[in-house]
N, C-alpha and C positions, 0 to 999 in steps of 0.2 A: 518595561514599558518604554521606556528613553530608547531601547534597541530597535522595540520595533517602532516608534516615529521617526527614527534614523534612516529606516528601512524604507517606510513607505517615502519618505520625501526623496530618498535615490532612486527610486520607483518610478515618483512622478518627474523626478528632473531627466530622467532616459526617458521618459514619456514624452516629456516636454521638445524634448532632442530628437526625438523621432521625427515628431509631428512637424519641429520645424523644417527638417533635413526633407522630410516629402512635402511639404509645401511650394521649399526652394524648389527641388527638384519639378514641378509640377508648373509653377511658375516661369522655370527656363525651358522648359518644354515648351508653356506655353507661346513665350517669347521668340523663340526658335523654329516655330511649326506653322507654317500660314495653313494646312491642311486640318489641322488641332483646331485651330481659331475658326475657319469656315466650320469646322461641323458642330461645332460648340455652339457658335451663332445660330446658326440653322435648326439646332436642335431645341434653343432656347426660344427663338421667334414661332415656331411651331408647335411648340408646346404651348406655346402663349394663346395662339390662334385655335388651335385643337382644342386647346379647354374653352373658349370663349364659346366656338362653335355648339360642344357639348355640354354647356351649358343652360346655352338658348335653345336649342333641341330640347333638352331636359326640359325646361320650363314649358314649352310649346306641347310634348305629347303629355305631360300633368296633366294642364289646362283643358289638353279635348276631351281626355279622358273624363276626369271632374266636370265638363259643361256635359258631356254626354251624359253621364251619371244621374247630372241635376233636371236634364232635361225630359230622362227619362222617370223621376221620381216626383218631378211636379204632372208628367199626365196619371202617374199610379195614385196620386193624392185627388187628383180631378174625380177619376173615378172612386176614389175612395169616400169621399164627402159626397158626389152622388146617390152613393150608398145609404150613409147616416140619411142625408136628406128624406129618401126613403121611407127608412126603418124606424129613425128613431127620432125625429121630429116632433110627431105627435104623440111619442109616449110621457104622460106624466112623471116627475119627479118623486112624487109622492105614489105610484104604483106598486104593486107588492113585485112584480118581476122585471120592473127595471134594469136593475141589475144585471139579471139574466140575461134580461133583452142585450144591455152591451156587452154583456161576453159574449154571446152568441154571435153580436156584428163585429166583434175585433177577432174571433176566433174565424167566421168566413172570409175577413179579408186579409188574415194571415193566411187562407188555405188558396186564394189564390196567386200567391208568391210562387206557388208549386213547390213536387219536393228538394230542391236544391235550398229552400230557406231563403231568398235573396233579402230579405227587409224583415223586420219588424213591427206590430201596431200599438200604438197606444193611443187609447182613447177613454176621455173628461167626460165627464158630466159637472160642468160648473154649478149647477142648482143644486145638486145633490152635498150637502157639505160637510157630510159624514162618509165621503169616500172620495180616496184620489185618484178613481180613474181605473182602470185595466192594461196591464200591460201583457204580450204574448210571449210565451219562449222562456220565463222565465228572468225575463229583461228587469232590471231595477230602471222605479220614475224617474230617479236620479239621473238617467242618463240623459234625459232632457233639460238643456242647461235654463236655467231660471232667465236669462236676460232674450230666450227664443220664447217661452208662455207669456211673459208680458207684451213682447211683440203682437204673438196673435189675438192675445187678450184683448188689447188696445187698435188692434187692424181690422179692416172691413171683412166682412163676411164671406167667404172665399176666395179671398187674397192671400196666397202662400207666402210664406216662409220659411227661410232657412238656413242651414249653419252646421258648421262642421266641431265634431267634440268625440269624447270619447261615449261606445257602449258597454256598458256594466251588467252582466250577468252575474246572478246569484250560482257562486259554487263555477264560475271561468274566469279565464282572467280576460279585462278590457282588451278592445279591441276599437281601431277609428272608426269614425262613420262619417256618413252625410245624415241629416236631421232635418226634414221636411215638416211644416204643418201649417194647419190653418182650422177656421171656426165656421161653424155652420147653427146658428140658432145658439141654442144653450153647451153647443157640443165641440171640442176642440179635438182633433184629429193628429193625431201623430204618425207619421211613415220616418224608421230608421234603417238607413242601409246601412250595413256593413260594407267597409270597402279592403277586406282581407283580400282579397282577388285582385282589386287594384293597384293594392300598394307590393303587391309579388310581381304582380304585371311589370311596375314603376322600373320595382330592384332587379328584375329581368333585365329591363330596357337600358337601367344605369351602369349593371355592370358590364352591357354588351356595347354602350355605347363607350366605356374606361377600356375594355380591350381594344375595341378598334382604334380608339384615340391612340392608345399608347403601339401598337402595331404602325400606325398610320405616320407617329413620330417617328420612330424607330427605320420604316421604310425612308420617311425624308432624311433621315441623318445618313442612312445606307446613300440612298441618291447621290446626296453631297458629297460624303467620302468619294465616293465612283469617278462624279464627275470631276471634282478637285484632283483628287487622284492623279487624273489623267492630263490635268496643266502643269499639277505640281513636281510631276518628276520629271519631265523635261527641264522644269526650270530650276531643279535641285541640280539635274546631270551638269547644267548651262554654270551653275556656281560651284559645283566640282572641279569642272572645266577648267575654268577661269584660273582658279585657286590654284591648280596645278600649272596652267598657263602662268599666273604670277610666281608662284617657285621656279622660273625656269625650267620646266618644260614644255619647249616652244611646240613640239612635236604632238602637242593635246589635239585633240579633234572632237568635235561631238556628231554622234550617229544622225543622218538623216533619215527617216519614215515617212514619209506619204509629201503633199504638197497643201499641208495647212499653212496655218500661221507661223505656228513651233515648229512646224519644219523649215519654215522659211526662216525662223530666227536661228535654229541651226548653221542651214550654210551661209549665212550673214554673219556668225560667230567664227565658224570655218574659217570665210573670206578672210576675217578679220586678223583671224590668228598665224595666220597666211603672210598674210603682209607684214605682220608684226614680228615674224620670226626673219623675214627677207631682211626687212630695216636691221633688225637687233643686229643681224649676221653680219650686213656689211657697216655696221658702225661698228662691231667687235674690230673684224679686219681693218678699220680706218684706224682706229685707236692702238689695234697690238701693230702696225704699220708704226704709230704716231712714236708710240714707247719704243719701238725697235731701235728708230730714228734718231730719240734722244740718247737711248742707249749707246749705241754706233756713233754718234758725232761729240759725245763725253769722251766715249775711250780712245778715239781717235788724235782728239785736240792734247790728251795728254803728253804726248812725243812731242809733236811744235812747242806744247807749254813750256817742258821738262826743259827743252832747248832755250827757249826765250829767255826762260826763268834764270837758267845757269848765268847767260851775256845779260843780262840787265842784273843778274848780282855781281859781277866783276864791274859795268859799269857803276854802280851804286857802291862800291867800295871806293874806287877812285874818284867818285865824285868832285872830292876839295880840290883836283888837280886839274878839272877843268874850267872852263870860265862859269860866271855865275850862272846865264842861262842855261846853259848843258848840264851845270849838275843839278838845274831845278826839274831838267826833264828825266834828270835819271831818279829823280826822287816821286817825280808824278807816276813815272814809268814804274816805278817798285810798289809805291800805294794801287794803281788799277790792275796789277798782275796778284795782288795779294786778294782782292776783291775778287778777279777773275776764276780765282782758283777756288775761294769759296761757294762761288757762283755754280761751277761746275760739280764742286763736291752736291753743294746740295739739289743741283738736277738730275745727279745719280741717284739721289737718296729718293728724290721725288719719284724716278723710273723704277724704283725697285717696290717702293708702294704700289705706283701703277698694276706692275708688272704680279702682285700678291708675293712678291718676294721677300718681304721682310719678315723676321724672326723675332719673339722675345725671350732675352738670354735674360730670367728673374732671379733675381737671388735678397734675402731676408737685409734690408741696409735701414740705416734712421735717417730719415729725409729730412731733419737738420741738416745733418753734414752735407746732402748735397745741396740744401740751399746756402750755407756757408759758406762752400769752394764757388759755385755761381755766382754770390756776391764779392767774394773777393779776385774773381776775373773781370768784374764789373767796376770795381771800382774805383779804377784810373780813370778811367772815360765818365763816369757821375762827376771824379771830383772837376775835370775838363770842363762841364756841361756849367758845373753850378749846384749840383744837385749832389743830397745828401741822404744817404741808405739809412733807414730805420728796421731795425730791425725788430718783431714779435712773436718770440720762439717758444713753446711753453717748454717748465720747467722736466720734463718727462721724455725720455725717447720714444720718438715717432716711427717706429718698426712696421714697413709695409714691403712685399716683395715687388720689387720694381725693378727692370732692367736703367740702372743707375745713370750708364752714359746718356740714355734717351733722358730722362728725367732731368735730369741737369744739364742737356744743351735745350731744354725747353725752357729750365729758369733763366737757361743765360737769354736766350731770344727774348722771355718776356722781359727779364731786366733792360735789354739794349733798347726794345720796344719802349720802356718805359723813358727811360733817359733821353732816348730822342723828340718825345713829345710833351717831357713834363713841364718845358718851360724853366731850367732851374730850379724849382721845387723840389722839396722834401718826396722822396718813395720811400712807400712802408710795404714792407715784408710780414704776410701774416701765415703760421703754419697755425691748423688747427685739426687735430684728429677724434674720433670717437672708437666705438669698439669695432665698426666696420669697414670705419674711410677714413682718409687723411687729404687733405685740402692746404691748398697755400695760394695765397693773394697778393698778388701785385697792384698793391694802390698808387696811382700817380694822379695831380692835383695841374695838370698843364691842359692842352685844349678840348679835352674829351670826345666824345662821337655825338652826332647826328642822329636821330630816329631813323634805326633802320638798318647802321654800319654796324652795330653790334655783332652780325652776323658774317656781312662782308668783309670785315675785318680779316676773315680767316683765308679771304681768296688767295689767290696767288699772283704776285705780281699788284694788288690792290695798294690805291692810297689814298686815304682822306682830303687829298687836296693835292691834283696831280700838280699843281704849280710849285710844290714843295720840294725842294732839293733834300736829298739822304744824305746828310752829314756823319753818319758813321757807318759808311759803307756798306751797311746793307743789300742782300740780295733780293728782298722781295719775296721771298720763298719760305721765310723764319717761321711766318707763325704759321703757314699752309703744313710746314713739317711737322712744329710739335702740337698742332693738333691730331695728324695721323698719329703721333707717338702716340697719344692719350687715348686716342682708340686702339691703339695696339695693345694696351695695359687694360683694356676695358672699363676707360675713362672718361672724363668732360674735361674739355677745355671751351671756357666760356666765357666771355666779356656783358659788360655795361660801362657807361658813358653816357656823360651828360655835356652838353658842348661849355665850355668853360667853367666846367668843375670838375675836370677830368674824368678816369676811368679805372677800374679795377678787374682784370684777368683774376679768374678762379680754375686753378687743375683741382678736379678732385679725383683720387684714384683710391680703388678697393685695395684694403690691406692685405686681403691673400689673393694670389696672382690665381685670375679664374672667374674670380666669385663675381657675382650680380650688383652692381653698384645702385642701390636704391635711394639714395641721397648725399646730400654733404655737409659734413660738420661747419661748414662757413658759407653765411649769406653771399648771395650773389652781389645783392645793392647796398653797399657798404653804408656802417651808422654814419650818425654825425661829426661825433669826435673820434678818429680812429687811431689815436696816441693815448687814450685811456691806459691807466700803468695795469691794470688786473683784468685777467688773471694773468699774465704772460710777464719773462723777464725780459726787460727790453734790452740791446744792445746798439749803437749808434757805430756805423764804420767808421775807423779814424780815430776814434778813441783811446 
């Protein structure tokens, strides 16, 4: 018993899974299909309309039918009571062939219904009060509803009534009717139609007006499709197009047909794509021109540098041997040649991203140790500044495959980054990994950013405040580089800052070199207290 409820609830949970997997799927169709959604719409206001229409129809040939019906069974009753008036007027109640008499008047005015049978009679004698009457055909009295005999009971003397009920044959089954009657002297008259012929009529009428309906919808929704159809695949080709236009194939075109509209948005896409491919072409050529340019004027300066470099190092040796101002220019002269030449390194580095030339050489390293070596090239020029490296390492190696030099001239940029803006304050150093990314923050407590620069930050050559002189020689260039690094690792490098509560840089890079970086083990907007001792050991430079 337990096996097979086991059974059936796996039954219904793949049921369950079905149903939802087509619903999605039915749903993103939906989503997805403006030609789905038109004939859907179309099909639903039209069915709406269809049945309203067949409805009121329905109701409208009921009605003529049944007034015609009635109309015709109040003149059979006229003459039917003309009849009685006649015949049975003057016959006493107390007669020995009364009786007789009304069978013999309900039997001729069943005979002229003719032989198709269309009605039925029945007819009273209310004086008589030992008989209920005669019915023809075999018709039970019953079929005459009680609240129609008090009517005519109680109504003037050849004034019809009527009402519709069921008729009751002895030994058939009921059948609907209409129910006519009325009183003449002591005698009340009954005319029952059957409306077996009307109500086949009806179901003729109803099922023929449900197929045309549903034909009628079925044609609209055809219509729709056809016409949609023929807007929607132009404008599907037109987002093909596009789509391939945006991948970089400039050379997309869409077909032009006739001189409609969509054709006209054709070669208005054409034109478009036209022009955008001329631009794209000569902004490639201005740019691989621009890259050519730095490339060629980097390798070029190196020969005059190499030279310069050599005589302002022999001038800078002898320095003490010339007067004071000459050896201060040979020391100026050695600090802007040393900056120069980083300047130049990292224009190369910058042309060789340009240029899609750069490589990543990954190999398996624990980004502690490159954030260890980064802090301790860093921190002569911290302890210079005023500022003191904290460090927040956890206790675990942090094993991610990274091309290491890249990685660590990015800690050292954002280190340098940090120490020139912090103001002499404290910077904290935070690694933090999970099982898919590993993350390290640079928090510094000196002027922070402006709404806005978070992003700017990364330009090239960019500064928060151009009036600001670079006291450690920076090229401008730092963090424009180790953000390409971070993309080259399939990374983020990403800042926040608050203007005088400083700022904090976040790398975070996927542990296996490739993979999809879907988040980071470390907030972007740092807490409040960010020297809290757990979970991490801390380490303070200098110590």
């Amino acid at each position: 018993m337990k096996a097979w409820k086991r059974f059936v609830r796996r039954c219904l949970i793949r049921l369950r899974r079905v149903v939802r997997g087509g619903l999605r799927r039915s749903y993103a169709r939906w989503r997805r299909s403006i030609q789905i959604r038109v004939v859907a719409t179309t099909l639903l206001i039209s069915a709406i309309v269809v049945a309203v229409l067949g409805v009121f129809l329905m109701q409208q040939i009921t009605k003529a039918l049944l007034d015609a019906k009635g109309k015709a069974a109040m003149l059979q009753l006229d003459d039917g009571l003309s009849v009685v008036q006649q015949q049975l007027v003057s016959v006493s109640p107390a007669a020995a062939d009364s009786r007789e008499k009304l069978e013999d008047v309900a039997n001729n005015l069943k005979s002229r219904s003719g032989p198709s049978g269309l009605y039925e009679v029945y007819i009273r004698d209310t004086g008589d009060r030992f008989s209920d009457g005669f019915t023809t055909n075999e018709l039970r009295q019953q079929s005459v509803p009680d609240r129609l005999r008090r009517e005519v009971a109680q109504g003037r003397a050849g004034t019809p009534e009527r009402t519709y009920g069921e008729l009751t044959y002895i030994g058939h089954a009921p059948v609907p009717g209409l129910i006519v009657g009325s009183n003449v002297g002591r005698f009340e008259l009954y005319y029952l139609f059957p409306l077996t012929q009307e109500q086949q009529t009806l179901t003729f009428v109803q099922r023929t007006l449900i197929g045309v309906c549903a034909a009628l919808v079925l044609l609209l929704a055809a219509v729709a499709a056809v016409v949609t159809r023929q807007v929607v695949i132009p404008v599907r080709l037109a987002a093909q197009a596009s789509v391939r236009l945006a991948a970089g194939r400039l050379e997309e075109r869409m077909k032009v047909r006739g001189e409609d509209d969509l054709a006209r948005l054709a070669t208005s896409f054409n034109d478009m794509a036209a022009n955008l491919q001329e631009k794209i072409v000569q902004l490639e050529e201005l740019s691989q021109v621009q890259r050519q340019f730095v490339s060629d004027v980097s390798h070029e300066l190196r020969t005059p540098l190499t030279t310069i470099r050599i005589a302002a190092d022999l001038l800078y040796e002898h320095r003490d041997q010339f007067d004071p101002a000459v050896g201060r220019s040979a020391e100026l002269l050695q600090n802007q040649l040393e900056r120069f030449e980083s300047l130049l390194a990292d224009l190369l580095e910058i042309s060789r991203y340009d240029a899609g030339a750069a490589t990543l050489d990954a190999e398996s390293v624990d980004v502690r140790d490159l954030v260890l070596r980064a802090v301790g090239d860093t921190e002569g020029l911290a302890e210079r500044k005023g500022s003191k490296l904290v460090l927040q390492l956890p206790g675990e190696p942090c094993m991610a495959e990274v091309d290491w030099r890249r990685v660590e001239r990015i800690m050292r940029n954002l280190l340098v980054n940090a120490v020139e803006h912090g103001e002499g304050r404290d910077i904290v150093v935070i690694v933090v990994a999970d099982r898919d990314a590993v993350a390290v923050g640079v928090r510094d407590h000196g002027v922070g950013l402006k709404p806005g620069e978070a992003q700017m930050v990364f330009d090239r050559f960019w500064r928060a405040d151009p009036a600001r002189a670079r006291t450690t020689g920076g090229t401008g260039l730092g963090l424009a580089i180790s953000r390409e690094d971070a993309r080259l690792h399939g990374g983020w490098l990403q800042a926040w800052g608050e203007p005088g509560a400083g700022s904090q840089f976040r790398l975070s890079l996927p542990r296996v070199a490739g993979a999809e970086l879907r988040g980071s083990p470390l907030p972007l907007v740092p807490p409040g207290d960010e020297l809290s001792p757990t979970p991490f050991a801390h380490l303070e430079m200098g110590e």
